[in-house]
C-alpha positions in Angstrom: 1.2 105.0 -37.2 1.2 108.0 -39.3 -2.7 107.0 -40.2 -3.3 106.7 -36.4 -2.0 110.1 -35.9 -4.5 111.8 -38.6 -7.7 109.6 -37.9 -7.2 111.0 -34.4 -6.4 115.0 -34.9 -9.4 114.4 -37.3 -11.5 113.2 -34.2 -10.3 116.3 -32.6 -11.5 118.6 -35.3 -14.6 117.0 -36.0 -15.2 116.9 -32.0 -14.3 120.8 -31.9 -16.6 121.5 -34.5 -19.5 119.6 -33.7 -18.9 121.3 -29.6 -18.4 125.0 -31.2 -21.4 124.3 -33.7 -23.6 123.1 -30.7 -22.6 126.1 -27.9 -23.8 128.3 -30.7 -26.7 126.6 -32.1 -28.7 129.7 -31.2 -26.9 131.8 -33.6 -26.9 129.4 -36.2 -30.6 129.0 -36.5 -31.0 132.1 -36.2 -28.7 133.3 -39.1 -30.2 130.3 -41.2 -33.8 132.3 -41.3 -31.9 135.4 -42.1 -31.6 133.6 -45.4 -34.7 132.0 -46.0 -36.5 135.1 -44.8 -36.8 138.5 -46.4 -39.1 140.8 -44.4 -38.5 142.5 -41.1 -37.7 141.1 -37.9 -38.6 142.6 -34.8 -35.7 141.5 -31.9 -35.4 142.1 -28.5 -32.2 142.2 -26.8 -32.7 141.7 -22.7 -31.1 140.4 -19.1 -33.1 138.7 -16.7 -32.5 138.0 -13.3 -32.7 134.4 -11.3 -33.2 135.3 -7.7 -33.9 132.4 -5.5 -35.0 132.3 -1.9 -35.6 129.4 -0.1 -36.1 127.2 -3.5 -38.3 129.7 -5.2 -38.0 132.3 -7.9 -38.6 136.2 -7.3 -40.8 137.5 -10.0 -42.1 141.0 -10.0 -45.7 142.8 -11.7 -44.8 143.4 -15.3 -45.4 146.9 -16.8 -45.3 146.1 -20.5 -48.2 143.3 -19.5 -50.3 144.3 -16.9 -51.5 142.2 -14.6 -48.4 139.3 -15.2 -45.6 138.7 -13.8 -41.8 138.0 -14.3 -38.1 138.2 -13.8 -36.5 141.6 -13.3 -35.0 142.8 -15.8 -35.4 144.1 -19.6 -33.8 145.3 -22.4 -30.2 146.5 -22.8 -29.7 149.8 -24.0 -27.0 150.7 -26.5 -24.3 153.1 -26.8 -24.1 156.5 -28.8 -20.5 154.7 -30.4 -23.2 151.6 -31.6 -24.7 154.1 -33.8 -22.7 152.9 -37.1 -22.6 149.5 -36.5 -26.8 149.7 -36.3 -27.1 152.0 -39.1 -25.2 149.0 -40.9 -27.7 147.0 -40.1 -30.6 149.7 -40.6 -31.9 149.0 -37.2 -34.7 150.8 -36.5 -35.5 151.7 -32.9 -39.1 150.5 -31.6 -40.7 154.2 -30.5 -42.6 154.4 -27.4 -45.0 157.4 -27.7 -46.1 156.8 -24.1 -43.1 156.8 -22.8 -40.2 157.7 -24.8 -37.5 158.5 -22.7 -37.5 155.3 -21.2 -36.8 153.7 -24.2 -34.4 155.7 -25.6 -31.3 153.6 -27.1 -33.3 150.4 -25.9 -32.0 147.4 -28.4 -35.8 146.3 -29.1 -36.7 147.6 -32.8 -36.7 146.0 -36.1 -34.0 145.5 -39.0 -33.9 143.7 -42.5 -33.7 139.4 -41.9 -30.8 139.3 -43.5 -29.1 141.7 -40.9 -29.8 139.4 -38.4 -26.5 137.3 -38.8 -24.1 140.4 -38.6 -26.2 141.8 -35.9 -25.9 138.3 -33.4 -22.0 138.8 -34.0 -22.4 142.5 -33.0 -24.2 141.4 -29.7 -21.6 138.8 -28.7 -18.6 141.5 -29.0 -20.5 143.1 -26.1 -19.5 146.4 -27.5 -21.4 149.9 -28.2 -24.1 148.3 -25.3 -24.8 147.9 -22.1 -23.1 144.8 -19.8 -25.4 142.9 -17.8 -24.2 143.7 -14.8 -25.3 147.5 -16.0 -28.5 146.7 -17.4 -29.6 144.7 -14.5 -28.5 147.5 -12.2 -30.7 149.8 -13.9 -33.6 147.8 -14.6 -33.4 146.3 -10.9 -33.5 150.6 -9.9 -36.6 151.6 -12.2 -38.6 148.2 -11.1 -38.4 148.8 -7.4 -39.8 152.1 -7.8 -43.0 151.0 -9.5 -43.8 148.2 -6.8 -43.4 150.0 -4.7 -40.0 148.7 -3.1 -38.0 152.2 -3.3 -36.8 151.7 0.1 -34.7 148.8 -1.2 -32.5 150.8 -4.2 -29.7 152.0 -2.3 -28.6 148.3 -2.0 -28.8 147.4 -6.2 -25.3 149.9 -6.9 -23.1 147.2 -5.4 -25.2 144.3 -6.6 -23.1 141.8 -9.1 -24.4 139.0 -10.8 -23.2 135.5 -12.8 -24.2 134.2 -16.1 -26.7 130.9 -16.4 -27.5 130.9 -19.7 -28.2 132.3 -23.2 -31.6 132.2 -25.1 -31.7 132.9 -28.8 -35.5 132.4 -30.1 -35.2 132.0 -33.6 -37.8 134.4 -35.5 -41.1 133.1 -34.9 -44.5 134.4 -35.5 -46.2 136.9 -33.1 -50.1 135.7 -32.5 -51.7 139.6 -33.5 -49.0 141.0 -35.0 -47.5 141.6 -38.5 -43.9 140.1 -37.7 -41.4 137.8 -36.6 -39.9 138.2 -33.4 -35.9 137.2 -32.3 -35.4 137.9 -28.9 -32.0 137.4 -27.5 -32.2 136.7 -23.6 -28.9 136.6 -21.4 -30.1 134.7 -17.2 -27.6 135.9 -14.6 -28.4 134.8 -11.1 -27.5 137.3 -8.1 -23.9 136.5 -6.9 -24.4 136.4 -3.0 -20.5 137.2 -2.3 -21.7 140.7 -4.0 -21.8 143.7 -1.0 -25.2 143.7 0.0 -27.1 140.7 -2.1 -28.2 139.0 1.5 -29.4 142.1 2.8 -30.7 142.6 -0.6 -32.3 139.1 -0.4 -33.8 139.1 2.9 -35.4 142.3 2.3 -37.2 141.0 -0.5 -38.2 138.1 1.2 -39.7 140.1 4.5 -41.6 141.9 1.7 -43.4 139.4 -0.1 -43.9 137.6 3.7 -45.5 141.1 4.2 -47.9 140.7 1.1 -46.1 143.1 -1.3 -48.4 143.1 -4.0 -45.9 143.7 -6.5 -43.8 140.6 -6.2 -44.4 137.1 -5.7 -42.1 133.7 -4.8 -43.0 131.2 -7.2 -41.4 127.4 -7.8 -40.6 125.5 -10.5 -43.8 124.0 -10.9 -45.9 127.5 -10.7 -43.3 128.4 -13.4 -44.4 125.2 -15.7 -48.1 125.8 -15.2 -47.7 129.5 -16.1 -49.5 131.1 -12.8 -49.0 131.6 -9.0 -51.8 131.4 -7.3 -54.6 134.1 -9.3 -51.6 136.0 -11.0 -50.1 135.3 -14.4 -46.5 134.4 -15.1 -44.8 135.8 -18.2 -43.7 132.9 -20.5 -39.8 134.4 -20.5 -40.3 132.8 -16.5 -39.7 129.7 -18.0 -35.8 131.0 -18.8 -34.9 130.8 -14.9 -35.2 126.6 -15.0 -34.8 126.1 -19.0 -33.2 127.1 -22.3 -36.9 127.4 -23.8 -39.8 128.5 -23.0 -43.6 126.8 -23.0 -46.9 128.4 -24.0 -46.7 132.2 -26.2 -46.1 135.4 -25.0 -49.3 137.6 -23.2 -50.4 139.8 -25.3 -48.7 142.9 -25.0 -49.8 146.9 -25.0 -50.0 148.5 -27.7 -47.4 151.2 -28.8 
C-alpha cells in the first residue's frame, strides 16, 4: 500500500514537472543558448493585437517595413525603476537616430547571451515595464495616426484586451545582419465586453469597406501564404493563428 502511495505522488511530480517544463519551454530554450552562446543578442520585447471581423484578421501598413503589413502593436517600453535590473544585465538600448524619442525606453536593444536567462525571468515578473493592456493602448494611438485613422483614437482609452498566447523565438540568425535575435511576443485579442470595442470594431471595418489604404482584412490562408492581395504580410502575422511563425522576417530599415 505504502508502495502504491509513493509510485503515485511520484506520477504526480513527474506529471507537474514535465506540465511546468512544457508551459515554459520558450524560456528553457531560450536560457539553454544563453550557455552555449557567448556574443550579443539582440531581443525584442512586443504585444500584438488579434482583431477579428467577420473571420478575418485586421492588419495595418508597417512603418519599420515599408510597404508590409501586420498586427498592431510593438514593443513595450520600460520603466525608469527597470533601470537596475537592466544595467544588471548590461542592456543596451537599440538607438533610433531618425527617430529617437519614439523609442525612448523601448525594450528592443542588445545584452550579453548569458543575460538572457535572468532577463526572461525579469520579463515574466511584469515589473519596471509596461502591461499590455498599456502598450497596446499606446501603440493602437500612434498607429491610427499614421494611416490615417485619427478619427478613431478617442475610442482606444477604454479599450481592454485578453491574452492568447506567448512566443519566445529562441536566438536565431538574422539574414544581413551581425546577430542573433530573441524576440519575446505576448497575442492579446480585443475583449468585446471592453466600452467601446464594437464601435471600435465596426469603425474599422466601414474603413477598410471604404478602401483605407492603410489597413487590410486578411484570413488565415492570406496569413499562411504571406500576402493579401499585392501587399506583403509581416512574418510575426503568423502569431495571430500559431505559436510559430513561417518564412523570415522582411528586411528591415536601417538605423
Amino acid at each position: 500500500m505504502i508502495a502504491g502511495i509513493v509510485s503515485s505522488v511520484a506520477a504526480t511530480m513527474l506529471i507537474w514537472a514535465a506540465a511546468l517544463v512544457w508551459n515554459n519551454r520558450g524560456h528553457l530554450v531560450a536560457g539553454l543558448y544563453s550557455v552555449m552562446l557567448r556574443a550579443r543578442v539582440r531581443v525584442s520585447v512586443a504585444a500584438l493585437l488579434r482583431m477579428e471581423i467577420d473571420g478575418r484578421f485586421v492588419v495595418f501598413h508597417t512603418k519599420r517595413t515599408p510597404g508590409t503589413y501586420g498586427p498592431p502593436g510593438g514593443v513595450f517600453k520600460f520603466r525608469d525603476s527597470a533601470r537596475e535590473a537592466l544595467d544588471r544585465f548590461q542592456f543596451e538600448e537599440e538607438r533610433q537616430p531618425r527617430d529617437p524619442k519614439s523609442a525612448y525606453r523601448d525594450l528592443r536593444g542588445y545584452l550579453p547571451a548569458m543575460s538572457i536567462g535572468g532577463f526572461l525571468h525579469w520579463l515574466s515578473s511584469g515589473d519596471g515595464r509596461e502591461s499590455s493592456t498599456e502598450c497596446l493602448r499606446r501603440e493602437l494611438d500612434e498607429e491610427l495616426a499614421e494611416i490615417g485613422l485619427a478619427d478613431f483614437r478617442d475610442l482606444v482609452p477604454n479599450l481592454t484586451f485578453r491574452p492568447v498566447r506567448r512566443v519566445v523565438e529562441a536566438p536565431r540568425k538574422v539574414p544581413g545582419w551581425g546577430y542573433r535575435q530573441l524576440r519575446h511576443i505576448e497575442v492579446h485579442e480585443l475583449d468585446l465586453d471592453s466600452e467601446g470595442a464594437l464601435e471600435f470594431v465596426n469603425e474599422i471595418r466601414t474603413a477598410e469597406e471604404a478602401g483605407a489604404g492603410g489597413l487590410h482584412l486578411v484570413s488565415a490562408d492570406d496569413i499562411n501564404r504571406g500576402r493579401h492581395e499585392y501587399s506583403i504580410l509581416g512574418s510575426q502575422t503568423c502569431y495571430l493563428i500559431r505559436n510559430r511563425k513561417l518564412r523570415q522576417d522582411p528586411p528591415r530599415m536601417a538605423s
